[in-house]
N, C-alpha and C positions, 0 to 999 in steps of 0.2 A: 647593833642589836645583839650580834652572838658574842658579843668581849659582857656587854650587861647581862644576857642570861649568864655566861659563863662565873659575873662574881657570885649570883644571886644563887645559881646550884654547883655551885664548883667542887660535888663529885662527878660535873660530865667533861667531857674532854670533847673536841676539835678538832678534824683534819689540819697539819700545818700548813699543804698548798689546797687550793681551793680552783674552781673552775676558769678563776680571771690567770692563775698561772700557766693552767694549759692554753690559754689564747696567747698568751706574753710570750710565753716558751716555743711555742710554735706560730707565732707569725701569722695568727686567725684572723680570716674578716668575721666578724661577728653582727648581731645586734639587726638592724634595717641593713647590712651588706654582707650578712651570714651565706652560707652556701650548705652546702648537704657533707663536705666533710668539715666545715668545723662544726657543725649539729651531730654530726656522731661522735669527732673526735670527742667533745665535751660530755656526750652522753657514756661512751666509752669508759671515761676517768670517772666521772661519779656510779658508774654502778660498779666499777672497781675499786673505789672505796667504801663502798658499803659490804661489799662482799669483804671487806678486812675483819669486821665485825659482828661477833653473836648478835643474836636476836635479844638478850636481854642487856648485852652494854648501854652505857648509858653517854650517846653521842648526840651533838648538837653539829646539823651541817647547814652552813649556807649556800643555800637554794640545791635542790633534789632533781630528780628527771621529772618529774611534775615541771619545774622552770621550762627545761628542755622541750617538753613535747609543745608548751606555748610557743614559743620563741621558734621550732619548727614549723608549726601550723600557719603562724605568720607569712616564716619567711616561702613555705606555701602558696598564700592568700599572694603576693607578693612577686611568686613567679619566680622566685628562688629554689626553690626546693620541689620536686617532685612529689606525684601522689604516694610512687612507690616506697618510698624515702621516706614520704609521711606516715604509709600504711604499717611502715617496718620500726619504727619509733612507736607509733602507739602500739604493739605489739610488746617490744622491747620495754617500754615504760610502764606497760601494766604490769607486767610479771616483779617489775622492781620494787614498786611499792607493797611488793608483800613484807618487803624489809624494814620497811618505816611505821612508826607508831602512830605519828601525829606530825601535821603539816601545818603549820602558823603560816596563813597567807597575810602580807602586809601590801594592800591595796593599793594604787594608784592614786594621792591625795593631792589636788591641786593647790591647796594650800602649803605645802611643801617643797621648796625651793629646792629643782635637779641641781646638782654639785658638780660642774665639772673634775672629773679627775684622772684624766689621762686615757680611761679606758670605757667609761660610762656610755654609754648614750643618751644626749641630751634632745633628740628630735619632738619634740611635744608632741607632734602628730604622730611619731611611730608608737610612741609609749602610751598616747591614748587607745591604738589599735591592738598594738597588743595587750595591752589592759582589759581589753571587750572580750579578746580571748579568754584567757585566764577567769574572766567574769561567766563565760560560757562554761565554760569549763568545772567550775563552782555550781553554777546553774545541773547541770549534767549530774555532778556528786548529788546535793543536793535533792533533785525532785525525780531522777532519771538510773538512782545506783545498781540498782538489780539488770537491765536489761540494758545498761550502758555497755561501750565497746572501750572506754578510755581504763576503766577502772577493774580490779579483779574484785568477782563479786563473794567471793568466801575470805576474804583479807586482806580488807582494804582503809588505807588508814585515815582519821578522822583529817579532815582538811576544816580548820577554823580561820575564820577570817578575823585577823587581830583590831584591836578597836581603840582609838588612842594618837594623839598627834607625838605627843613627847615618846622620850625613851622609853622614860620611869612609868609611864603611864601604862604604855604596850607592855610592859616586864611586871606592872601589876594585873594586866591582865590575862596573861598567860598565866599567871600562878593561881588561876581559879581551876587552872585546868593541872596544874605540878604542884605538887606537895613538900614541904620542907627537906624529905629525905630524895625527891626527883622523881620521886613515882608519878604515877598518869592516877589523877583522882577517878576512882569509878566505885560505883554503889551498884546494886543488882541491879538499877534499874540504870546504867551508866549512859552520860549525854554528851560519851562519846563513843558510843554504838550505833556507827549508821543502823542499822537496822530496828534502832528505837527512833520510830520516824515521828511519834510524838512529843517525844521530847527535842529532838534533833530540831522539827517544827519550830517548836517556840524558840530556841534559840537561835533560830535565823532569821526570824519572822521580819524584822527592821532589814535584815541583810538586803533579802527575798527582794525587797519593794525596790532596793538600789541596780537590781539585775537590766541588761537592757540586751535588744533580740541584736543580734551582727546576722548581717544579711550573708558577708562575704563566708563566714563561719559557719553557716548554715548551707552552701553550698558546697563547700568544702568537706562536710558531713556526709554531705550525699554522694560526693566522688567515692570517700573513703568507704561505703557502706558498701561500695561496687565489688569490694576488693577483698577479697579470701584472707584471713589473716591467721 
């Protein structure tokens, strides 16, 4: 997906190592056998690469602290990871995204054959769970932005959920939202202004119905809601 965005607006450019090199490099359990220092380690490098770059460059990164805080919250649910750890990550992750513009989530498709490759996780059941996050978590942006604890409420970046089985398909669809020259299409009334929750509406309206409650995420909520942040 970022080699196809990248021919499609090839004035943005790409981190060369990416988050799977600081697992390689350092000998990380990750995934369903993460632990709380490869969740920071990895949290660590990507908001140190975003800190390389102005707020108006124009960078395409695969997966953000948004991945992060899911993939924490998991290995929470999980018994991996503490509340502390987790309280201290959503802390840490809100304040990051004040650095991103726009966040292309590409959902969980059963239709989609996992690829083993060396580093991946291929557990169906972990990747269904933490998919429920990430769907909670969507859920939260979505109907929850202003008075949420995951997200910053003065500059927070539009999180769209990509729609599309193929490549070509998902890279046509993100170009409803980028413009030939890589800008972020917006109009006064822009629909990608959280804060235009009527338009934001309609365009999640199909999303909305796909949402589904996690009990275990729901209790996890309320641990972290305990905790001073």
């Amino acid at each position: 997906m970022v080699q196809a965005f990248l021919r499609k607006w090839p004035m943005y450019i790409t981190p060369l190592k990416t988050y799977r090199d600081v697992i390689k490099d350092n000998n990380l359990d990750h995934s369903s056998k993460t632990n709380a220092e490869s969740q920071l380690s990895i949290l660590d490098y990507m908001m140190q690469e975003q800190d390389k770059y102005t707020k108006n460059a124009k960078v395409v990164f695969d997966r953000c602290p948004w991945d992060n805080l899911a993939y924490t919250m998991q290995g929470n649910v999980a018994d991996l990871i503490s509340d502390e750890v987790t309280a201290a990550t959503i802390s840490l992750v809100r304040e990051s995204l004040k650095k991103i513009d726009i966040i292309f989530w590409l959902k969980y498709d059963p239709d989609i054959r996992i690829v083993e490759d060396g580093l991946r996780d291929t557990d169906i059941d972990f990747i269904k769970e933490t998919d429920k996050i990430f769907t909670d978590l969507f859920h939260q942006y979505c109907e929850n932005l202003e008075s949420d604890i995951f997200y910053p409420k003065n500059d927070c970046p539009a999180i769209i959920m990509v729609e599309g089985k193929s490549v070509d398909c998902r890279i046509q669809f993100i170009g409803e939202f980028i413009d030939y020259k890589g800008d972020l299409i917006e109009t006064e009334t822009s629909i990608l202004d959280p804060s235009n929750t009527e338009l934001l509406e309609k365009m999640i309206m199909e999303q909305k119905n796909e949402i589904v409650n996690d009990i275990q995420m729901k209790n996890i909520l309320k641990q972290v809601g305990k905790i001073t942040i």
